[in-house]
RODRENVO-893406 format. One record per residue: residue in one letter; x, y, z of N, C-alpha, C in turn. Coordinates in steps of 0.05 Angstrom, whole numbers, padded with zeros to 5 digits, always signed. Layout:
<nodes>
AXYZXYZXYZ;...
</nodes>
This chain:
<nodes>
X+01145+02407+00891+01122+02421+00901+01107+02406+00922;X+01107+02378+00920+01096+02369+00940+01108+02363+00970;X+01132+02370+00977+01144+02369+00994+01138+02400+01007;X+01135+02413+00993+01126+02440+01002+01092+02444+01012;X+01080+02432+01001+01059+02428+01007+01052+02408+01036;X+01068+02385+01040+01070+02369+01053+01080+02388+01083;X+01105+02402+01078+01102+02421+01102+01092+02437+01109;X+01076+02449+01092+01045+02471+01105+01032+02454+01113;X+01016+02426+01110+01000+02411+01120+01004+02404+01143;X+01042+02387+01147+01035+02382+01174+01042+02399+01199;X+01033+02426+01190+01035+02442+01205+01016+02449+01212;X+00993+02446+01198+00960+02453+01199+00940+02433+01211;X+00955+02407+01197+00937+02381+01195+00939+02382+01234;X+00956+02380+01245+00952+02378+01268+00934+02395+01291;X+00934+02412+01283+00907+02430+01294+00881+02415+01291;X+00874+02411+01267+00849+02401+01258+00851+02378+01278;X+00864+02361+01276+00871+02336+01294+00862+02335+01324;X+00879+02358+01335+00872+02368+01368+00836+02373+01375;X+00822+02397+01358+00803+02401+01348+00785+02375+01350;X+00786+02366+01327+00769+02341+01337+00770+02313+01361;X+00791+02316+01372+00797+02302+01397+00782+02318+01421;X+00774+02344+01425+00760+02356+01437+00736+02356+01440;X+00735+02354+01409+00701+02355+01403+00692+02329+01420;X+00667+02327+01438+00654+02304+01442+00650+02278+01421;X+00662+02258+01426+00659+02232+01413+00631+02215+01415;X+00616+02218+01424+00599+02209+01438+00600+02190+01467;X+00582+02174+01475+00582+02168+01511+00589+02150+01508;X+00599+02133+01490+00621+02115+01502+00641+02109+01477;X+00661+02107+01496+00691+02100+01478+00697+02082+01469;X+00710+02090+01445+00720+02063+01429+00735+02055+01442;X+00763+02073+01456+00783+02060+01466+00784+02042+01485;X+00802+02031+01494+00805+02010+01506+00815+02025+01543;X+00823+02036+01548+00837+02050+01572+00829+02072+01575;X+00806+02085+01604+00795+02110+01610+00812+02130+01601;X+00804+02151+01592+00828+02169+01587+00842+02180+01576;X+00841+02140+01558+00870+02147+01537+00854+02141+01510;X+00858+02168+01495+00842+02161+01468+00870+02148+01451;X+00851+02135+01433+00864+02112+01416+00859+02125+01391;X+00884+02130+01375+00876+02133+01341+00892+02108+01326;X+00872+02105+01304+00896+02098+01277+00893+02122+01259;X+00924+02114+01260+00936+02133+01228+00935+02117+01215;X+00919+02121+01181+00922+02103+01155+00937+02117+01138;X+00964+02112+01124+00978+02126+01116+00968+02112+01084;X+00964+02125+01062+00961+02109+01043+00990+02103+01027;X+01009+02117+01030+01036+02099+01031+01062+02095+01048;X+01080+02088+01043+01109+02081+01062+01112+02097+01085;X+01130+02089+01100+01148+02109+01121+01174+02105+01108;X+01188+02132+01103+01201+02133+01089+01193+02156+01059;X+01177+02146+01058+01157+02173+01037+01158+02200+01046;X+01177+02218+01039+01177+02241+01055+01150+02255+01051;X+01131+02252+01048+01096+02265+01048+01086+02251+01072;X+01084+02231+01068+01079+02215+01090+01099+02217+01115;X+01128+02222+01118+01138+02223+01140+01126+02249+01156;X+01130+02268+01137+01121+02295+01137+01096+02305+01156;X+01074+02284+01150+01047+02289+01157+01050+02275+01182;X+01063+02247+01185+01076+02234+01209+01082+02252+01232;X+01105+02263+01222+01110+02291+01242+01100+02309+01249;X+01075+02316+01235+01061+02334+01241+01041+02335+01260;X+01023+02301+01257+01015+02285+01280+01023+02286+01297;X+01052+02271+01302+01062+02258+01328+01081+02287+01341;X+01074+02314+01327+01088+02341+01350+01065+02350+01364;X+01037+02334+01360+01008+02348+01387+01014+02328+01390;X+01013+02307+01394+01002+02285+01408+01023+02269+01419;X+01040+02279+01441+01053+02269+01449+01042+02254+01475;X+01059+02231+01478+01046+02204+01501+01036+02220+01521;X+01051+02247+01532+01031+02259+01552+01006+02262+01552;X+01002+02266+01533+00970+02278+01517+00956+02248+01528;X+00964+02236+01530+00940+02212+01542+00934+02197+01508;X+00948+02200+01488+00941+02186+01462+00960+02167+01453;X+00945+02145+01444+00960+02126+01439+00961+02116+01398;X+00973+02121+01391+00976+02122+01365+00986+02081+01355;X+00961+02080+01331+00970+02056+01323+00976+02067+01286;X+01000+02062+01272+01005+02065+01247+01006+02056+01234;X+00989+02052+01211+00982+02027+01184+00995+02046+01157;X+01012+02034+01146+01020+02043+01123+01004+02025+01095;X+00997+02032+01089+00973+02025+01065+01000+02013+01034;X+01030+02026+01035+01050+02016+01016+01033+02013+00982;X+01021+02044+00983+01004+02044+00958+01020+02047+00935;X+01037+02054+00935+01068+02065+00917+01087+02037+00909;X+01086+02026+00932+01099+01992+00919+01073+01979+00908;X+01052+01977+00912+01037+01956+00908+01014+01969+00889;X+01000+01953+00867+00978+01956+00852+00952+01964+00867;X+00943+01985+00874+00921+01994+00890+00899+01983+00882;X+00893+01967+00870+00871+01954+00856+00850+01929+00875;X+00825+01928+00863+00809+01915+00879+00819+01882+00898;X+00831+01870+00895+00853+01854+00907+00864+01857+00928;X+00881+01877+00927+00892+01882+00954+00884+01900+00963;X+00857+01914+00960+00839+01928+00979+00826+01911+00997;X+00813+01884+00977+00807+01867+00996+00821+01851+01007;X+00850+01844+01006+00871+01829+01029+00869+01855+01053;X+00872+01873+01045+00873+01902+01067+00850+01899+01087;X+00829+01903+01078+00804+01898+01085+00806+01870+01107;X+00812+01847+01096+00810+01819+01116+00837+01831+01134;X+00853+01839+01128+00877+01839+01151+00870+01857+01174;X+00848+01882+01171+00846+01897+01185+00826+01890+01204;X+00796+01882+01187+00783+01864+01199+00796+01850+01217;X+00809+01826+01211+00824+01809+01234+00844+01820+01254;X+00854+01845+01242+00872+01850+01266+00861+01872+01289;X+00846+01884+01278+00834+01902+01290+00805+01893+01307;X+00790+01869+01295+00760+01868+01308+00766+01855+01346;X+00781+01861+01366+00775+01868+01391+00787+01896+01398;X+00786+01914+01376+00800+01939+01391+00788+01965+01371;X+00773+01989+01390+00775+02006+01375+00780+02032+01375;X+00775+02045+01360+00786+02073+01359+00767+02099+01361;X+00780+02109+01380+00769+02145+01392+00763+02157+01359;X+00793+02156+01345+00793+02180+01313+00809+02156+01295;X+00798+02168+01277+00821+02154+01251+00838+02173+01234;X+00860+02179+01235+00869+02199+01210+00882+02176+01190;X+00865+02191+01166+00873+02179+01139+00894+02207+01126;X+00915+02194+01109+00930+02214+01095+00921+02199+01066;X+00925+02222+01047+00917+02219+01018+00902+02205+01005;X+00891+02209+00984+00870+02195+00963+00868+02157+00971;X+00881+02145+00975+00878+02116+00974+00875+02101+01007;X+00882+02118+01020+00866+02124+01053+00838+02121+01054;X+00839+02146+01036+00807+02163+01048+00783+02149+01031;X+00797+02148+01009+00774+02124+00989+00774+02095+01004;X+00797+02080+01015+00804+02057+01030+00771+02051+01047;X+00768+02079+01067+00757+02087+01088+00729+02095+01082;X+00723+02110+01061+00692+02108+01055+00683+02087+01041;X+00699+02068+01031+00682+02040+01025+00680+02031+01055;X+00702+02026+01069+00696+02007+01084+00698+02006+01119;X+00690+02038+01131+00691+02046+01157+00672+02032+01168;X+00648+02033+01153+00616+02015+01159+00623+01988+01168;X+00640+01983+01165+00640+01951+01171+00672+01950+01185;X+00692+01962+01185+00718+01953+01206+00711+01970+01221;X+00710+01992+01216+00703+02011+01240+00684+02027+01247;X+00663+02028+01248+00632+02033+01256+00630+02061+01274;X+00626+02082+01271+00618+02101+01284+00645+02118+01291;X+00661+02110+01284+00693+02121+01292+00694+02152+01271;X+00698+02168+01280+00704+02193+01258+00729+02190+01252;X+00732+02209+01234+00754+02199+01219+00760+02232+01207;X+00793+02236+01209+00801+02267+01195+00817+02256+01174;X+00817+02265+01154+00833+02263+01129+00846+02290+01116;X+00879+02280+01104+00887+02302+01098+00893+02291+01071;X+00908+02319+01048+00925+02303+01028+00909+02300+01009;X+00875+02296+01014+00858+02281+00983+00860+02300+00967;X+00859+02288+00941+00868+02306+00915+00830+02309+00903;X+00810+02308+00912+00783+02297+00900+00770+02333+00919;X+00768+02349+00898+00757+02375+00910+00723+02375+00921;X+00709+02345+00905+00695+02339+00919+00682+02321+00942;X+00708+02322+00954+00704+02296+00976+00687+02307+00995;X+00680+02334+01005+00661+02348+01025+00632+02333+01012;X+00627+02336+00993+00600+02329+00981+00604+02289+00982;X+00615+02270+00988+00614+02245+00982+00623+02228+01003;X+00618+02250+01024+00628+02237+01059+00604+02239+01075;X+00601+02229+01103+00589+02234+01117+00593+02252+01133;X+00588+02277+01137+00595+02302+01150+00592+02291+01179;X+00578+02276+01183+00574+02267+01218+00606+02250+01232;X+00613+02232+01207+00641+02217+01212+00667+02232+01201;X+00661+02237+01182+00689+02252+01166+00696+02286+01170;X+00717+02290+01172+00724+02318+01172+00751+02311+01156;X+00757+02344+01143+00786+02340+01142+00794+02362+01113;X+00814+02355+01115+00830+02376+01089+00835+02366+01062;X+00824+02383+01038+00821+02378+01021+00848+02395+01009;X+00860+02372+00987+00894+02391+00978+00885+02399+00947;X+00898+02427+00947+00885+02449+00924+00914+02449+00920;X+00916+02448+00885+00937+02459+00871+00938+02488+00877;X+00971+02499+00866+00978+02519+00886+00985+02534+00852;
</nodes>
């Protein structure tokens, strides 16, 4: 069922995607190169994960290099590893460090350990960056976001 679900999304998720790349970001850019908006994808697990490849593809069929977007891809490997306070915070210092001279136009987060990843800790790696999320299993994530930074799709049993 979730492979089925995974292909209605990334067939949808990408609209929403385009959509908010339109929308005004405010007057000045995170990115780094006039022009060229910069996202991260936070995948909360593998490549190779057909949910995750799925939503991958669904991304990378708008946003092709023409488009002027430059895609950076973090796989979060929530499925091999203990998701627990530990290696949220190794996650946390790696991104911090790898990321604090560079930032980002959008963020798309995929599934529950993304998007929770991202409302603890956007305030502090990534500051003012909106962010679309797909995949969360939490029917009340509209009510526990910042409507100004967060948009995105909430997944309903079928």
């Amino acid at each position: 069922m979730r492979d089925k679900k995974a292909y209605h999304l990334a067939r949808v998720f990408p609209a929403l995607i385009l959509i908010s790349l339109m929308t005004p970001l405010g007057s000045i850019s995170h990115g780094q190169d006039e022009g060229t908006k910069h996202l991260l994808v936070l995948h909360s697990y593998h490549k190779g994960y057909s949910w995750t490849d799925n939503i991958q593809k669904g991304i990378e069929s708008v946003l092709e290099p023409e488009n002027n977007t430059h895609l950076t891809i973090e796989y979060m490997d929530a499925k091999a590893i203990e998701f627990n306070r530990e290696y949220k915070e190794k996650l946390f210092d790696l991104y911090k460090y790898k990321y604090r001279n560079k930032g980002f136009d959008l963020i798309i987060s995929s599934d529950n350990n993304a998007f929770n990843f991202l409302r603890e800790y956007y305030e502090v790696l990534f500051p003012d960056t909106p962010i679309v999320f797909c995949g969360v299993n939490n029917t009340k994530a509209p009510e526990i976001i910042d409507p100004n930074l967060f948009t995105g799709l909430v997944e309903v049993g079928a």
